[in-house]
N, C-alpha and C positions, 0 to 999 in steps of 0.2 A: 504493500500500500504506500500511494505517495506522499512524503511526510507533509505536500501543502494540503492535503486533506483533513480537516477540522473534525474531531471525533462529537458525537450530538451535542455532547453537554457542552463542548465550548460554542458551538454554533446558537443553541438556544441561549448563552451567555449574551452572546454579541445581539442578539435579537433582542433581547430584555434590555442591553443597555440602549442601540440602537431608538427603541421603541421609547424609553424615560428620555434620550435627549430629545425625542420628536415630539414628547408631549412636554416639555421645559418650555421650550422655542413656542408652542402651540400659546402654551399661557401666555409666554412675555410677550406674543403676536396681540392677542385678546387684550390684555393689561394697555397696549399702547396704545391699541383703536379705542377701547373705554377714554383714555386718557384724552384722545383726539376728542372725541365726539364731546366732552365734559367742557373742553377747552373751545367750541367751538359754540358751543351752547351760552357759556359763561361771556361770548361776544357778542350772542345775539341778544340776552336778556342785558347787557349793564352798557354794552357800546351802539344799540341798534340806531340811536337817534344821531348819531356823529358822523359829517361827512365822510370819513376817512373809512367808513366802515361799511359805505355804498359802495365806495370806490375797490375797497377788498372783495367786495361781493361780486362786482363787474367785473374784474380780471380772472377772482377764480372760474364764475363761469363759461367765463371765453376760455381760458386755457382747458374747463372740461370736455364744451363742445368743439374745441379743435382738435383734443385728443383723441377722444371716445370713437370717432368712426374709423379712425388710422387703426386702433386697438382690435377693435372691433374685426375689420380685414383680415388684421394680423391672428386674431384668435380662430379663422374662419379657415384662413391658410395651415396653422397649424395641427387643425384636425384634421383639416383632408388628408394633411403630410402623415399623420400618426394613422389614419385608416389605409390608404392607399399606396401609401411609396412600404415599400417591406425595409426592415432593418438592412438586410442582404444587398440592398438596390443604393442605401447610402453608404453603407459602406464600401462599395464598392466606388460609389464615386467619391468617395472624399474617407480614402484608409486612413487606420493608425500609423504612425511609425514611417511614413514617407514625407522627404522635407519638402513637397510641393502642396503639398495638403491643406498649409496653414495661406497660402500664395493664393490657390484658387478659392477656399472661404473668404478672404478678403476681397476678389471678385465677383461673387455673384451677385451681388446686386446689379450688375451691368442687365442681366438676366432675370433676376428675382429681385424687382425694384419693391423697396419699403420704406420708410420712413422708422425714426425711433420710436417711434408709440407703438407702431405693428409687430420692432423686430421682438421684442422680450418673448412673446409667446411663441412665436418660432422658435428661436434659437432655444428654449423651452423642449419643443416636442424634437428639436433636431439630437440634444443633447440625448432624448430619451430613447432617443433611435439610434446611439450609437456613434455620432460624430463626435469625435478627439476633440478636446477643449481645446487649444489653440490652434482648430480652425472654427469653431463655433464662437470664441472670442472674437477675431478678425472679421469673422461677418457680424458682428456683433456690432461692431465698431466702424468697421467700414461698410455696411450696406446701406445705410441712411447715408452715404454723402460719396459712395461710388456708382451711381446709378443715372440714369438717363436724365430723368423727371428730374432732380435736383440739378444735373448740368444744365438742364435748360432754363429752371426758374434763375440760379444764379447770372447766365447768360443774358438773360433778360432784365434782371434788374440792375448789371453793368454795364446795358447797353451795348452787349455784344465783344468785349474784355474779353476775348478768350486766352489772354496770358493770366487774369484772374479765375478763369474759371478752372484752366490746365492747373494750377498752382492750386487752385481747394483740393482737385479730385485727386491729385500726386501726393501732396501730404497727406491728406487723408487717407490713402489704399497707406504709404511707407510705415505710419502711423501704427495703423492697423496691424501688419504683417509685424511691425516688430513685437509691440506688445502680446501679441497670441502668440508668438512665439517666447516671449521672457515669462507669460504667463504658464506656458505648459513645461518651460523646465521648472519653475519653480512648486507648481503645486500640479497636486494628482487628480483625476476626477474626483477621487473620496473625498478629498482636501476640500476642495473646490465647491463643488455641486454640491445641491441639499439632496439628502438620502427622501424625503416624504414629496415628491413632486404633484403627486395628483390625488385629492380624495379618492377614498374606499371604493364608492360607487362608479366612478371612473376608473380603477384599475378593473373593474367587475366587465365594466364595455371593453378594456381591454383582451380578456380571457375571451367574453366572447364572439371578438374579431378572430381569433384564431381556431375556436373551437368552428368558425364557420368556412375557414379558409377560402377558396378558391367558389366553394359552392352556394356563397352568400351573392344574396342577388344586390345590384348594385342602390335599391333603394335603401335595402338594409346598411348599407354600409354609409349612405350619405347620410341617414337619421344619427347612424353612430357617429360620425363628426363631426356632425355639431351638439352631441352630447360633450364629447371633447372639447367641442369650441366654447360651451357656453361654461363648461368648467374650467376652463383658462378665461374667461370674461370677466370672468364676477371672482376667480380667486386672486386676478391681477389687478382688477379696474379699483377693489378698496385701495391698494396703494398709491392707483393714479389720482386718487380723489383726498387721499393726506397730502401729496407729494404738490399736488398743482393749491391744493390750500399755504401749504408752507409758503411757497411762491407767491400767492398770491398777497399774503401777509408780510413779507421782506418787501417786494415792490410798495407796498404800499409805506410802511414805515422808513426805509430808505432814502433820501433825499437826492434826487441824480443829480443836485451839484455836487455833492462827494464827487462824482463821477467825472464831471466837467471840466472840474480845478486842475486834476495832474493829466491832463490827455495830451499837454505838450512832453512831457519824458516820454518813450516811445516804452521803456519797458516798464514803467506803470501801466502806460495806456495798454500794453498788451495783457499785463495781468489787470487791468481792470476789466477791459472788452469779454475776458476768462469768464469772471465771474459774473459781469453781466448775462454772458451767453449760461453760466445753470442757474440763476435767479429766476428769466425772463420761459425760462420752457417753450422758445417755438419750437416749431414744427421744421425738418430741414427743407421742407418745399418751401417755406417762407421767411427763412431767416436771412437768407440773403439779400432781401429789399429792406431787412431793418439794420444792415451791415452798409450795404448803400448808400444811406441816407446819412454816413458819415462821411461818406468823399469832400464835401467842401467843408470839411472842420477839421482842425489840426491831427485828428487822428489819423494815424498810419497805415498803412495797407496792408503791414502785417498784421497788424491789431483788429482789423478788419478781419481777417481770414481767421484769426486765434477765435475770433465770436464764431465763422461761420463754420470751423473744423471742430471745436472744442462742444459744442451745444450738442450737434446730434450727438456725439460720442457719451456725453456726462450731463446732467443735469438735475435737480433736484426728485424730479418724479421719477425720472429714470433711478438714480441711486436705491429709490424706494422700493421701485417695480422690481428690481433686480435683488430684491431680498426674497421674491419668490421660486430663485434662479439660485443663487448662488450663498455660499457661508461667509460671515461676517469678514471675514479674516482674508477671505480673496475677495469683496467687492471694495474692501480697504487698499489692498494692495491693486485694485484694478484702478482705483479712484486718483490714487497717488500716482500709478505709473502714466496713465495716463495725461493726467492734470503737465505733471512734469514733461513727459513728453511732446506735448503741442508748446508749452512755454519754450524750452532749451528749443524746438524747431524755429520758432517764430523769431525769437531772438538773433539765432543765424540768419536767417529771412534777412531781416532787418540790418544787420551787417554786414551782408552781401549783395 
């Protein structure tokens, strides 16, 4: 017998512990949306009558209904992909263990155009099927801003710039490919990825996708994903709906002369344009005409792109959504390598 084989009692060990960190995480999950809802309640009964408290209400709603249909797509994409495409079919196109791997995941979106609201639950169901984390990072990363629909809206709101539009979608693919790759030497799938991906009754549609194989007819299989889909909707959409609140709440108490005042330093103005781009939660089809609209002000054209590279990649609701994806301890390190990564590029930008 082969000594990697776990005798029961330690396998039911690991189940049991497995099973207590799933349900720790489950409360500290509950405990925080309690905490939200308390927190948001406590501003509607003692702040409702205060302009500032209209103005938070108008922004979170716009950033939900801008989200919510990209989400939506994406959760619609992700089940087909978990009913339809077999394990065997993606790994097959996109192996373990091959250095091109992480190259073409940073690609598809040329292909498989998304935005960041739709990628989380893909790269979701891509992970469950089988795709190696550092190419599941890189389209993670690079599918909202390697894709067609984004080179054109950028395109168009530079009036045709195609040295700024080459320059988002080149940093953004280099970007991309590096970090899924510093991501998958450094952490494992176990590491990485949450072990409890899908409620109960969704691994249930799981078993019987396969219990029906090849002999289930095709209506059967499209009611199944969007059991899938509506289970990735509503398990992701609470964090988009804390995440675009946060946001909404920092824009609004925030002062964008803070902003104003250093946008003649070029490396402030890069790390400010930073954190504009995960305060502000566009959308990447539309960020680029709010990047725009800083050409005739001192800000930089690197500073510019740091908004229009850095946003789809990291932003507040995404950080959030991505706690349905991934362990604390790699969306920290994805946050950091990131964040630093499009700064140290921008800065050379701007040097050269």
């Amino acid at each position: 017998m082969s000594s990697s084989i776990k005798p029961p009692s330690a396998v039911a060990s690991d189940d049991l512990h497995q099973g207590h960190d799933h349900s720790r995480s489950g409360r500290i999950a509950q405990v925080a949306q309690l905490l939200f809802v308390l927190f948001a309640l406590g501003l509607l009964v003692f702040f409702r009558d205060r302009a500032q408290f209209h103005t938070l209400g108008i922004i979170f709603v716009s950033i939900v209904l801008e989200a919510l249909p990209f989400m939506l797509l994406g959760s619609l994409i992700g089940g087909f992909i978990e009913v339809f495409i077999s394990r065997e079919k993606i790994t097959r196109w996109l192996p373990e263990g091959r250095w091109w791997t992480v190259f073409v995941g940073a690609a598809i979106g040329i292909i498989f155009p998304v935005c960041e609201c739709a990628i989380v639950p893909v790269v979701r169901r891509l992970l469950h099927k089988g795709v190696p984390l550092s190419a599941a990072i890189a389209f993670l990363l690079g599918g909202p801003i390697v894709n067609p629909i984004v080179a054109a809206s950028t395109a168009v709101a530079y009036l045709a710039d195609w040295p700024v539009v080459a320059r988002r979608m080149i940093f953004g693919y280099l970007i991309a490919v590096a970090i899924g790759l510093l991501m998958g030497l450094i952490f494992t799938r176990a590491k990485a990825v949450r072990g409890e991906f899908f409620p109960n009754r969704f691994q249930k549609n799981a078993a019987s996708i396969s219990s029906h194989g090849k002999s289930a007819v095709w209506g059967e299989k499209a009611v199944l994903a969007l059991s899938h889909a509506a289970g990735d909707f509503f398990d992701i959409g609470r964090f988009l709906i804390i995440g675009a609140f946060m946001a909404a709440l920092l824009q609004t108490l925030v002062p964008r002369q803070i902003f104003a005042s250093v946008m003649n330093t070029p490396a402030l103005s890069i790390l400010l344009m930073m954190v504009m781009a995960m305060v502000l939660n566009l959308c990447s089809e539309a960020d680029a005409f709010v990047a725009a609209s800083f050409r005739s002000s001192p800000v930089p054209l690197s500073a510019q792109l740091a908004f229009m590279i850095l946003g789809p990649m990291l932003d507040i609701k995404l950080i959030l959504m991505y706690l349905r994806v991934f362990r604390i301890r790699a969306i920290a390190a994805l946050t950091a390598f990131t964040f630093a990564a499009v700064f140290v590029s921008m800065i050379l930008l701007e040097r050269l």
